[in-house]
C-alpha positions in Angstrom: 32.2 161.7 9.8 30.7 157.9 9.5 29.6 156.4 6.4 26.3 157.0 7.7 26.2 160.7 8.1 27.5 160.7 4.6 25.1 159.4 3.3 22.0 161.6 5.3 23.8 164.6 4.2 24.0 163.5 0.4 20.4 162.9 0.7 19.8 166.1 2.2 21.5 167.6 -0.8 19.4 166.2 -3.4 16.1 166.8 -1.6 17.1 170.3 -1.4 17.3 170.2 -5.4 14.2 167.9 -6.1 12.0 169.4 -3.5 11.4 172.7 -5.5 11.4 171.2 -9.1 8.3 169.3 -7.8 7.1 172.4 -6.6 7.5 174.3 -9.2 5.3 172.1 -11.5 2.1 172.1 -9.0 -0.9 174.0 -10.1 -1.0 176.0 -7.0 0.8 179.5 -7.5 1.3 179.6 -3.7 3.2 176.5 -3.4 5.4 177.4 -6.8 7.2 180.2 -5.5 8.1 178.8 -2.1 12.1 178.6 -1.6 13.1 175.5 0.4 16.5 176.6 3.1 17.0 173.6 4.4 15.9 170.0 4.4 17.1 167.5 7.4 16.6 163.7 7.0 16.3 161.9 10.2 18.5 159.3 11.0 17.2 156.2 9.2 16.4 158.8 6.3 12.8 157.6 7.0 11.6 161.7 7.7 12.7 164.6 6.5 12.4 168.1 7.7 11.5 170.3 4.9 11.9 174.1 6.2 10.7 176.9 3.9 11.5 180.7 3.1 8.8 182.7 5.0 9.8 185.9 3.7 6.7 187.6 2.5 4.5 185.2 4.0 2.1 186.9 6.8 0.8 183.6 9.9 -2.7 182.9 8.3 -0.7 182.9 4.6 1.5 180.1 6.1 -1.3 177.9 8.0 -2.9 177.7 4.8 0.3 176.6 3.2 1.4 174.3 5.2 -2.2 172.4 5.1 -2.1 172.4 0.9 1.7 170.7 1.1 0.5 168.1 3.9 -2.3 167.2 0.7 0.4 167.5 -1.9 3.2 165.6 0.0 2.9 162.5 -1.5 3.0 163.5 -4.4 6.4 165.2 -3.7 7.9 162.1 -2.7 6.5 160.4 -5.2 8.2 163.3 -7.9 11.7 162.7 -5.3 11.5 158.8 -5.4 11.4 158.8 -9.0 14.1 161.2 -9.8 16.7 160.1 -7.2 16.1 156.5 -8.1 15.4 155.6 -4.5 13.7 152.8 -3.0 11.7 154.3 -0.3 11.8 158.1 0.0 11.5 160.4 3.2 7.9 161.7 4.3 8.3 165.0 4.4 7.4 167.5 7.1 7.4 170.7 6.2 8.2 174.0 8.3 8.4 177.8 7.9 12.0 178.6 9.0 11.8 180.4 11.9 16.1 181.1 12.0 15.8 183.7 8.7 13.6 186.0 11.0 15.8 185.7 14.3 19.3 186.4 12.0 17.5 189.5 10.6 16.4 191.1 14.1 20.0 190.4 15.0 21.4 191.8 11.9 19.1 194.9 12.8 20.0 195.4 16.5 23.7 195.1 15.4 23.0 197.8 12.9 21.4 199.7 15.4 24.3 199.2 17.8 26.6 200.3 15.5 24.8 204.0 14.8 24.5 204.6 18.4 27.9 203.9 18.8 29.3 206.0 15.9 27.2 209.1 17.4 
């Protein structure tokens, strides 16, 4: 692993911890109990990939979402920049994580296999 990757995954780390503190102290309810899975810095650390818990969430819930954290984003970074100590932080792009729903229909057809099998 270069010096480089290092250093995107470190950042990756601590966005994963900043990301919902700043959350967590927005007026919106909505946007205080979101859970963040993941969060992927691009190469030059200049964008990061925010991806979000949909659990719960129905489509319509999550459009609206995602438009109220595209107003509050700067502000996020803002909240990030100041608590990391960073120069420049990422803008953040934030998604719905789509991987939680595929690994629980997988989880479920293995279940499923595994009853049919036993019978």
């Amino acid at each position: 692993m270069t010096v480089e990757e290092i250093k995107r995954k470190r950042a990756d780390s601590l966005l994963r911890e900043l990301i919902p503190e700043a959350l967590s102290q927005l007026g919106d309810e909505r946007l205080r109990g979101l859970s963040v899975t993941e969060v992927v810095c691009s190469r030059g650390r200049d964008d990061a990939d925010v991806y979000l818990d949909p659990t719960g969430i129905d489509e319509a819930a999550q459009k609206t979402i995602l438009k109220q954290l595209k107003k509050v984003s700067r502000g996020l970074e803002a909240y990030c920049l100041k608590s990391a100590g960073w120069f420049k932080t990422p803008r953040f792009h934030f998604r719905f994580d789509k991987e939680l729903d595929r690994v629980k229909r997988m989880d479920a057809l293995f279940d499923q296999i595994e009853k049919e099998l036993r019978s």
